[in-house]
Every structure is written in structure tokens, then in C-alpha cells.
C-alpha positions as CSV (number, residue, x, y, z in Angstrom):
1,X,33.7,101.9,36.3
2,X,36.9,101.5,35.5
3,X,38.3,98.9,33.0
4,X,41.5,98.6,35.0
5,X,41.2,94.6,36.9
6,X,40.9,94.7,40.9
7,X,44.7,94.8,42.7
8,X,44.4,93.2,46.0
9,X,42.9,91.8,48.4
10,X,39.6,92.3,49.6
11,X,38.7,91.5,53.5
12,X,35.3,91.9,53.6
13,X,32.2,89.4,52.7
14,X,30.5,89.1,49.7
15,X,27.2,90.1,49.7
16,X,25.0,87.3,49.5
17,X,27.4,84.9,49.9
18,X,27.5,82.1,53.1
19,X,30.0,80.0,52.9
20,X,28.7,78.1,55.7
21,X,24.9,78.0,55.0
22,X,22.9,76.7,57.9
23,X,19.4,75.9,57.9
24,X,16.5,78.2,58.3
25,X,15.2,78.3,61.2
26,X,13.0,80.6,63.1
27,X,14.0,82.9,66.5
28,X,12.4,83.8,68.9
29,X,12.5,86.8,70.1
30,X,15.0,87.9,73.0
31,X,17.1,85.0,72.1
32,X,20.6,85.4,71.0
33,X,21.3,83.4,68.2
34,X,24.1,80.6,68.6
35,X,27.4,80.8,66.8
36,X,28.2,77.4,64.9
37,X,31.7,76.4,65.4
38,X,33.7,76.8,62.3
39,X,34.5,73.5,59.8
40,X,37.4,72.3,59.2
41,X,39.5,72.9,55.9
42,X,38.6,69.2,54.6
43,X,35.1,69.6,54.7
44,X,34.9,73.1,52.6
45,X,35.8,71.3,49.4
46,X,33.7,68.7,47.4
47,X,35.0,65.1,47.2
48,X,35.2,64.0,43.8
49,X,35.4,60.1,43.4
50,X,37.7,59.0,40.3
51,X,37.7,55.5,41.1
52,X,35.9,52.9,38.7
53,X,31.8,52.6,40.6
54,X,29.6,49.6,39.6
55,X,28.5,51.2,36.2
56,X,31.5,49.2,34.3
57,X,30.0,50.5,30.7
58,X,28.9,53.9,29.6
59,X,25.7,53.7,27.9
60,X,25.7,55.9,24.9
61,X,22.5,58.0,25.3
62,X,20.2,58.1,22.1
63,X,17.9,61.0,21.8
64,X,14.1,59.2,21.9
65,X,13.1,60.8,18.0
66,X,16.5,59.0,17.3
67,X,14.5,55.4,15.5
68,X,17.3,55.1,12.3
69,X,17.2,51.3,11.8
70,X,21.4,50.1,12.5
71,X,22.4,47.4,10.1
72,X,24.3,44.6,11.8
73,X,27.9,44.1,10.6
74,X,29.5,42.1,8.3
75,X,26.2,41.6,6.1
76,X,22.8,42.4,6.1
77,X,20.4,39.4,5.8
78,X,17.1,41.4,5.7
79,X,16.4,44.4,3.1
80,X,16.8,47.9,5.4
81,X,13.0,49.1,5.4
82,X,11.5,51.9,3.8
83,X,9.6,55.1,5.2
84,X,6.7,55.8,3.8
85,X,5.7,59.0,4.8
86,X,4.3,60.5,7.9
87,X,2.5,58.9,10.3
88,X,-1.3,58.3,9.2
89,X,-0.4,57.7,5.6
90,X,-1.4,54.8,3.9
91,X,1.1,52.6,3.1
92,X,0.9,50.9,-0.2
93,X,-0.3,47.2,-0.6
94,X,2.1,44.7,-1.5
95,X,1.7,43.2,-4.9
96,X,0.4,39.5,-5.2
97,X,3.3,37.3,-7.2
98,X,1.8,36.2,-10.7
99,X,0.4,32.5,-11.2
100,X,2.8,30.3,-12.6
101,X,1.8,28.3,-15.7
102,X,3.7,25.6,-17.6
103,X,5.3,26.5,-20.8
104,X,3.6,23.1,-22.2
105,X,0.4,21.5,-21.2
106,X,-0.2,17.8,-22.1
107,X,-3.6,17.4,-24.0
108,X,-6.4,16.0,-22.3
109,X,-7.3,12.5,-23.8
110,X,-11.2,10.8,-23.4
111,X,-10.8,7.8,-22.6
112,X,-13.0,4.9,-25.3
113,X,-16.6,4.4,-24.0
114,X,-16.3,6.9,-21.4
115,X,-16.4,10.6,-20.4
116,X,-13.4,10.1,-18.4
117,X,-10.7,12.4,-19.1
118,X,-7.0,10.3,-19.2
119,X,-4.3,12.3,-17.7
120,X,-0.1,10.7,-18.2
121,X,-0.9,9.8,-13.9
122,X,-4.3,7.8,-14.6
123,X,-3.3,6.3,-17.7
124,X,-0.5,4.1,-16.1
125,X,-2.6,3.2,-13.5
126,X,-1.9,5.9,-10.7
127,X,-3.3,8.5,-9.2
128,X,-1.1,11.3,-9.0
129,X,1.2,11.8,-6.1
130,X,0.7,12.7,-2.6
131,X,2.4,13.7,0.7
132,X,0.4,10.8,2.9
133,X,0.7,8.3,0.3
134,X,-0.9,7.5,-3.1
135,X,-4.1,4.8,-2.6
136,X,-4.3,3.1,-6.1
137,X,-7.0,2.5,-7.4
138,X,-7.4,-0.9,-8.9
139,X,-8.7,-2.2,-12.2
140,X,-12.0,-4.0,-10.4
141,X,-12.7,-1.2,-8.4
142,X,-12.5,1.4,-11.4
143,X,-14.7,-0.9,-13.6
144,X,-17.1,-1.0,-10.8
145,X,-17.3,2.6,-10.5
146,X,-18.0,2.8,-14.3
147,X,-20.5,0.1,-14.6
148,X,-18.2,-2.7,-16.1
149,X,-18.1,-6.3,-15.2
150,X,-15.0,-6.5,-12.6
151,X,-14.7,-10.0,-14.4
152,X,-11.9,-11.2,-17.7
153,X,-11.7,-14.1,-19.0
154,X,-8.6,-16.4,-19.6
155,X,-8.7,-15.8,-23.5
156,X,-7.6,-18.4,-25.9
157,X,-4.6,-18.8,-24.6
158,X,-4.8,-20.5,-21.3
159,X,-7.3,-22.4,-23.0
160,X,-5.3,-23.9,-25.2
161,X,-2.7,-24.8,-22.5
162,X,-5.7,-26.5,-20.5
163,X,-7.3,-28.4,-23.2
164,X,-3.1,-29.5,-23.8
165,X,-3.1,-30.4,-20.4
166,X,-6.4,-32.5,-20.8
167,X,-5.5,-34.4,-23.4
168,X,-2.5,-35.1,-21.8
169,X,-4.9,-36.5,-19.0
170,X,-7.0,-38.4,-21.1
171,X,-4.4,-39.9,-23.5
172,X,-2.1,-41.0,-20.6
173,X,-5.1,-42.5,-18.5
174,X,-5.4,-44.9,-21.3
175,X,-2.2,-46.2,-21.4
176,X,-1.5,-47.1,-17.5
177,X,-2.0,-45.3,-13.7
178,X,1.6,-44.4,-13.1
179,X,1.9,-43.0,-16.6
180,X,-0.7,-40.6,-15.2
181,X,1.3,-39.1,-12.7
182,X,3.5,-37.5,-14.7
183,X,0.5,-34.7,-15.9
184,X,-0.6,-35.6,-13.0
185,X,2.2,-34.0,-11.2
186,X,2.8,-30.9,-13.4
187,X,-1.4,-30.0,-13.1
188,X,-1.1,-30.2,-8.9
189,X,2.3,-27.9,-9.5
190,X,0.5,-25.3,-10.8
191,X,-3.0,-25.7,-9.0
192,X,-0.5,-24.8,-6.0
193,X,1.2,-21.8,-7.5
194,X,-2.1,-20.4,-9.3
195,X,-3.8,-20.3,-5.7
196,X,-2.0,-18.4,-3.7
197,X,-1.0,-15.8,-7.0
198,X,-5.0,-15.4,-7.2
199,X,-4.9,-14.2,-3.8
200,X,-2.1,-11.8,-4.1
201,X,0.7,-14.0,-2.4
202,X,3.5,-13.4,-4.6
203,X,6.3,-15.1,-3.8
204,X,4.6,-18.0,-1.3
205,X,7.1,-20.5,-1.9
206,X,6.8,-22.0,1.5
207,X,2.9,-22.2,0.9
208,X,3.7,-23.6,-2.4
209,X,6.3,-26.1,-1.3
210,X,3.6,-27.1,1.2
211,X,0.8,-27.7,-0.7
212,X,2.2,-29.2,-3.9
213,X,4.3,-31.7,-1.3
214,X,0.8,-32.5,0.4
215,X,-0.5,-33.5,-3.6
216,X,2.5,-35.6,-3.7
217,X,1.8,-37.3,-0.5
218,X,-1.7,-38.4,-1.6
219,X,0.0,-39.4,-5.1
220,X,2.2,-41.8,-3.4
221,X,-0.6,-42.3,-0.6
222,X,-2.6,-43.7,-3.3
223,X,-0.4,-45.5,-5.6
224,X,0.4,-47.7,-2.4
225,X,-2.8,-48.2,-0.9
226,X,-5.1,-48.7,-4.5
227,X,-7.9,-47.4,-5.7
228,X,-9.9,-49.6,-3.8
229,X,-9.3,-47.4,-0.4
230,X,-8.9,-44.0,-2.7
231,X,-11.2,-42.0,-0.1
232,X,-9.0,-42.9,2.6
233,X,-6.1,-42.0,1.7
234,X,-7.2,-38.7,0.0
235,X,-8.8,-37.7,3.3
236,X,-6.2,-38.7,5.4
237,X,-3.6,-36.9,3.6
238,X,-5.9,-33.6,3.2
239,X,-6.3,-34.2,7.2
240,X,-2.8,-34.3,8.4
241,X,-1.8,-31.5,6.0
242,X,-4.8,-29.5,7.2
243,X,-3.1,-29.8,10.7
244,X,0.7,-29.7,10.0
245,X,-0.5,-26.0,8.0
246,X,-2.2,-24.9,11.4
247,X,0.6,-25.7,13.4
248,X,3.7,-23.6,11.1
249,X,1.0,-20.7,11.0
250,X,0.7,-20.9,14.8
251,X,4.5,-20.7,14.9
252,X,4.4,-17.6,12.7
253,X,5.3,-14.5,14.1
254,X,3.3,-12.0,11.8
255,X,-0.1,-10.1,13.0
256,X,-3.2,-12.6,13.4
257,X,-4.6,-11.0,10.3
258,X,-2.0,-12.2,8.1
259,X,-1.9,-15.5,9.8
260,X,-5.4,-16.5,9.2
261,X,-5.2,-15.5,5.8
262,X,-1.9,-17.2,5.0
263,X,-3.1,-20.1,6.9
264,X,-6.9,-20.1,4.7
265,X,-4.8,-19.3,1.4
266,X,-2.6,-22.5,2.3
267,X,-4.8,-25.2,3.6
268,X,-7.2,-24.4,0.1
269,X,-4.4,-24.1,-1.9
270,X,-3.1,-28.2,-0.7
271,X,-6.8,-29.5,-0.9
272,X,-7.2,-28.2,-4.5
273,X,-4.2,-29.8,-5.4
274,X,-4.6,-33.1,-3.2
275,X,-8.1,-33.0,-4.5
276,X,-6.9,-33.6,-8.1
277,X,-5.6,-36.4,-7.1
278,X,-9.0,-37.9,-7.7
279,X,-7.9,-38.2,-11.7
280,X,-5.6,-40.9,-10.2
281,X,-8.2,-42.8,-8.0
282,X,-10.9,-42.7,-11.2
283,X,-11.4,-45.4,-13.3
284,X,-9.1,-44.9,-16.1
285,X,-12.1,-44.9,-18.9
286,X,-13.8,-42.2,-16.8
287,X,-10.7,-40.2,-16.6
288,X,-10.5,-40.3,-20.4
289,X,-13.7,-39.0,-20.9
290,X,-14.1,-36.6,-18.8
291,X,-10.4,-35.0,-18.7
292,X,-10.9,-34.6,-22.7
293,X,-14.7,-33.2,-21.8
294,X,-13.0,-30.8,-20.2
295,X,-10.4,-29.3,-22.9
296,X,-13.7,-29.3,-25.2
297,X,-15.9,-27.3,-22.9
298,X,-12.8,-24.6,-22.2
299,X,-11.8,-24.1,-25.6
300,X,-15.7,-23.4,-26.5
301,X,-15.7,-20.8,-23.3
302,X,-13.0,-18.9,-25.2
303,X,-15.0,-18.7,-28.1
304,X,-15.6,-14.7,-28.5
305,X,-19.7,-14.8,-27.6
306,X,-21.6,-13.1,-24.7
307,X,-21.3,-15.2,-21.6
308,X,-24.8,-17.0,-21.3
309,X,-24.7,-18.1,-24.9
310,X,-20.8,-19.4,-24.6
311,X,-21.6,-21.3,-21.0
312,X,-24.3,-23.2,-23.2
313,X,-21.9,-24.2,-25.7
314,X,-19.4,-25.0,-23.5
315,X,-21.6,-27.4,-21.6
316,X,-23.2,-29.0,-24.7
317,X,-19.7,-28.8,-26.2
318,X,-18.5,-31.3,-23.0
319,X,-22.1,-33.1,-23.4
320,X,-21.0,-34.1,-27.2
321,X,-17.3,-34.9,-26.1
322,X,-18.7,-36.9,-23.6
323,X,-20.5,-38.9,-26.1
324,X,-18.0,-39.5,-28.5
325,X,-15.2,-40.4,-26.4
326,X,-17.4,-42.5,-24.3
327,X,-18.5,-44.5,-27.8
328,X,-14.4,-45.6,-27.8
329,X,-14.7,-46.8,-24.0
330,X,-17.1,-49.0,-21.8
331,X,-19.2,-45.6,-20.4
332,X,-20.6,-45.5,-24.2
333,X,-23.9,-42.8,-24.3
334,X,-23.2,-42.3,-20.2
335,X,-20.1,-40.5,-20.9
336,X,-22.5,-37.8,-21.9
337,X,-23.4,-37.5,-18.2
338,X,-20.3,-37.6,-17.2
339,X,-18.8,-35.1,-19.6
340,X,-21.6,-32.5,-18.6
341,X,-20.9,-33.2,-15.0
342,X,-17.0,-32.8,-15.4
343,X,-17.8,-29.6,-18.0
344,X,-19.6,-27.8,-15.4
345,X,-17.5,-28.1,-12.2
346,X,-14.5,-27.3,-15.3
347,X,-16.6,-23.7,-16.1
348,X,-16.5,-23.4,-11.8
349,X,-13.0,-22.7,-11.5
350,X,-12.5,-21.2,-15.1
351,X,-15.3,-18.3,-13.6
352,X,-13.0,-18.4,-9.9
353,X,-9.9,-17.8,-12.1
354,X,-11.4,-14.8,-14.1
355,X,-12.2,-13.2,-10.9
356,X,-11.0,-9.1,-10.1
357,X,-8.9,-9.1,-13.3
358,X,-6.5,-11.5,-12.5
359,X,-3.0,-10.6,-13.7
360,X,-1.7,-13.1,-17.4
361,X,0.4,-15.1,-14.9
362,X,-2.8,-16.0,-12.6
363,X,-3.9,-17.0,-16.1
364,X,-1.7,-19.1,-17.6
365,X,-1.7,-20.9,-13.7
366,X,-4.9,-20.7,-12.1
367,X,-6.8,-20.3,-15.4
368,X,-5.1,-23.5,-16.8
369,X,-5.2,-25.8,-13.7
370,X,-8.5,-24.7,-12.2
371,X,-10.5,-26.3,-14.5
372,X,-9.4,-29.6,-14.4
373,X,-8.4,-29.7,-10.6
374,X,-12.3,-28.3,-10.2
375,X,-13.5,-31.3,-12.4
376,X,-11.4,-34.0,-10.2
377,X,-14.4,-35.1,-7.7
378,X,-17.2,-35.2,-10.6
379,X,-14.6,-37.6,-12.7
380,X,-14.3,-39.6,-9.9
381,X,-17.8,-39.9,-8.2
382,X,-19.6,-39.9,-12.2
383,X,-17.1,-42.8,-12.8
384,X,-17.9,-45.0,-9.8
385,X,-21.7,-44.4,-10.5
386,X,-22.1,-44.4,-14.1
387,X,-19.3,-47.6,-14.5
């Protein structure tokens, strides 16, 4: 060969080359084969199309063992992950974050008389916090669950404030009726208050209102009418107040659980006090007696003894007060009946204001009028009987 390149042209085909190929087809034999008229010069050539087709973007082709995690821009919120290995080896196990503990623990108390332990939550009173809400336990129901008496006492206190109260009673009973209505008036006062705080309505001031204005009502009832139709107008009063409460509860607009408790809370709350009002329709001598029986027999129920042996005292305390006021009036050695009768339904409402420890205001109200309010019919029925 010569390395000299090719001048001219060459006429001849190239061998193995058809410029117009034609399909394969098979002769037969004795039959010419046909000629195909030549193409035109347009056709010889390949279009090529320039012009923008459907695919609008050019997808970037990633080889498929290509898997390197891309970041997204600007910042990267998740850490880039880690290989660990080849495929089938085990990856390690994450680490569990240590416990945390307080730098400083509170000691754990024992509470007095019990194996209780008192935590800073149960020693105020509450349990500690929850997502629901935090139920409280209360006083009566933990001295139940620890075997305790769900019961306190008024202490010397409001016994001091009664017996004041009494004597107040007894000393003004002496002198005339209307200069009984003065105590009179303050012991319906609180009866009405003390009520409705030993049922946990604080503030009730429309129940109060209503039942101290019903005690005033059979005051004034009474004062007009004499003693001589007492019943009457005690009744009557605790009648149409027994209605008029019906009728604002029925006008309430709260749930008919909170009505009938509001409306039983109310209508005791105005016969306690319009009860009392029997000091006033009493014969004054029994109203002496047995309003200072009754400031004897609480003050002795204060008296730091276990309960049976201070309820004795207290009654033979009333028994002996009895007696000696009754030797300065008419009643004489009856005012011993009378005192014990006005000392026991006195230790009644003490016990119904020591009830699921009562807070020191139901105390110094309901623990200071109970007593005497309680001992109200026995003055006055005693009194009718025994004069």
C-alpha cells in the first residue's frame, strides 16, 4: 500500500454498500427482478428536529450505585447520616440517655402517729400535680382512711362566745321581751350564716339575706301577735318562707342538682333561725334558765376529756344550772328538767357543728349559734309544761 491519500474520483460502488436498501424478499425463479424507481434528493438525508419537543427539562441521569445523601441548601436541619460498613454488618446500638436525678432531694418526713411518709405536696394538703386535674383529698376522708374520728370539736373558744351569747339570753330575758331581741337578733344572724358555711356555700348572701329576713319576720310576727298565739305566727312565717324559697330556686337557672341543694341548704337554714325565735315566745323565767343551762353544759363539753365522760358532765353540768338558776325564779327544782332538756338538744347542734372538720369560721358561727338555736323548742315547750 501506498501512504500517498486517494486523488480522485471513484465511479464505481462500494462493496457492501446499498444506499437504497430494500427489503428481503425471496424470487422466484424465472422472474426478473423489478427495478425500484430512484428517491429523491430530500429523502437521502436524515431529518434532524432542533425545535424545543414536550420534554421542556433535561433530567440529569444519576448512575443507580450513585445513593450520596444531597444536603438541602441554605442549612441543614437533620445531621447527614453515617455509613457503617457494608451491607450485612451490624450496626451499632444507640446508647440510652442517663437518668436524670436532682442535685437535692427533700428528706422524707413520718408523719406523728402514723407510717405515713409527708412529702412538701401532702403536707399542704395536696396531692401532687396532674395533667387531668388534681382530686384533693380532704381532711375527713384522710382521717377515715387512717382510722381517725372524721369529727373536731369547737374548742374553748366558741364556747366561750356561746356561753357569752347565753348569758346575754338569759340576763336580757329578765329584764323585758323586746330587750331580748337585740341577742336575739345577732344569734338568728349567725344561725343563718353558720348554715349554709357548714354546707360549703361560701359566699350565699342571697340565702343568708333570706333566711335571717324570714327570723326577722317571725320577730316582728311575734312581738305583734303575743305570746299567746306564738305557734301561729312561728309556723306561718316558717310556711310562707318555705314557699317564697321554692319559688326564687324555681326561677334559678343553674342544673337541678344545685337547685335542690341550694333550695334544702336555704329553707333549713330560715327555720333554724325562725326556730330560735322560740326564746322570744318562752316564758321569760324559762328562757333564763335554760339559755344560761346552755352556756354551762357547752363550756363543760370543751373541757379536754374523752367524749362519753364530757357529754355526762355537760348534761349534769346543765342539770345543776338548771337548779340553781331555777332556785332565783318561779321554775325552782323543775328548772333541773328544763336545763337537762335545753342541755341536750344544746350538745345536738354542738355535735352537727363538729361534723367533717368544719373550717374555725363554721366554728365561731355554727359552733356558737347551734347550740342555742337547737335548744329554742325545748326552752319553749319545757316552759309551757313545767310553768
Amino acid at each position: 500500500m501506498s501512504d500517498q491519500p486517494y486523488e480522485g474520483r471513484y465511479e464505481g460502488q462500494y462493496e457492501g454498500y446499498d444506499p437504497y436498501p430494500q427489503p428481503q424478499q425471496q424470487q422466484r425463479q424465472g422472474q426478473p427482478q423489478q427495478q425500484q424507481p430512484p428517491q429523491p434528493e430530500w429523502q437521502q438525508h436524515t431529518q434532524q428536529w432542533e425545535g424545543q419537543t414536550w420534554e421542556t427539562q433535561v433530567q440529569p441521569s444519576m448512575p443507580a450505585a450513585d445513593t450520596t445523601y444531597l444536603p438541602p441548601q441554605g442549612y441543614q436541619a437533620y445531621p447527614e447520616p453515617q455509613t457503617y460498613g457494608t451491607v450485612g454488618q451490624p450496626q451499632p446500638q444507640p446508647q440510652e440517655a442517663p437518668e436524670w436525678t436532682p442535685a437535692y432531694q427533700p428528706p422524707v418526713q413520718q408523719a406523728p402517729g402514723t407510717g405515713s411518709a409527708v412529702t412538701p405536696d401532702t403536707a399542704s394538703g395536696y396531692g401532687p400535680p396532674t395533667v387531668t386535674g388534681n382530686a384533693r383529698v380532704t381532711d375527713a376522708q384522710r382521717a377515715r382512711a387512717e382510722g381517725r374520728s372524721p369529727i373536731i370539736e369547737p374548742g374553748i373558744q366558741p364556747a366561750a362566745l356561746t356561753a357569752v351569747l347565753g348569758l346575754l339570753l338569759s340576763g336580757t330575758a329578765a329584764i323585758g321581751q323586746y330587750a331580748l331581741v337585740v341577742p336575739l337578733v345577732l344569734l338568728q344572724a349567725v344561725t343563718a350564716a353558720g348554715w349554709f358555711r357548714l354546707n360549703g356555700m361560701w359566699p350565699a348572701r342571697q340565702g343568708i339575706a333570706l333566711a335571717f329576713l324570714g327570723a326577722v319576720t317571725a320577730d316582728v310576727a311575734l312581738l305583734a301577735a303575743g305570746r299567746e298565739n306564738a305557734p301561729a305566727a312561728i309556723l306561718g312565717t316558717l310556711g310562707v318562707w318555705v314557699l317564697l324559697t321554692l319559688v326564687l330556686q324555681l326561677r334559678s337557672h343553674a342544673d337541678p342538682d344545685t337547685r335542690m341543694y341550694g333550695l334544702m341548704a336555704t329553707v333549713t337554714s330560715a327555720a333554724l333561725a325562725i326556730i330560735a325565735t322560740g326564746h322570744l315566745a318562752a316564758e321569760p323565767d324559762a328562757v333564763t334558765v335554760g339559755a344560761a343551762a346552755v352556756a354551762v353544759a357547752i363550756l363543760a363539753r370543751a373541757l379536754p376529756l374523752p367524749t362519753a365522760a364530757s357529754v355526762v358532765v355537760a348534761l349534769l353540768a346543765a342539770a345543776g344550772a338548771g337548779i340553781a338558776v331555777g332556785g332565783m325564779t318561779d321554775l325552782g327544782s323543775k328548772g333541773a328538767f328544763l336545763g337537762l332538756g335545753a342541755g341536750v338538744c344544746a350538745l345536738i347542734g354542738h355535735r352537727v357543728a363538729s361534723y367533717d372538720y368544719p373550717s374555725r369560721f363554721v366554728h365561731f358561727t355554727a359552733g356558737v349559734a347551734l347550740p342555742l338555736a337547737a335548744a329554742a323548742p325545748a326552752v319553749y315547750l319545757l316552759g309551757r309544761a313545767l310553768g
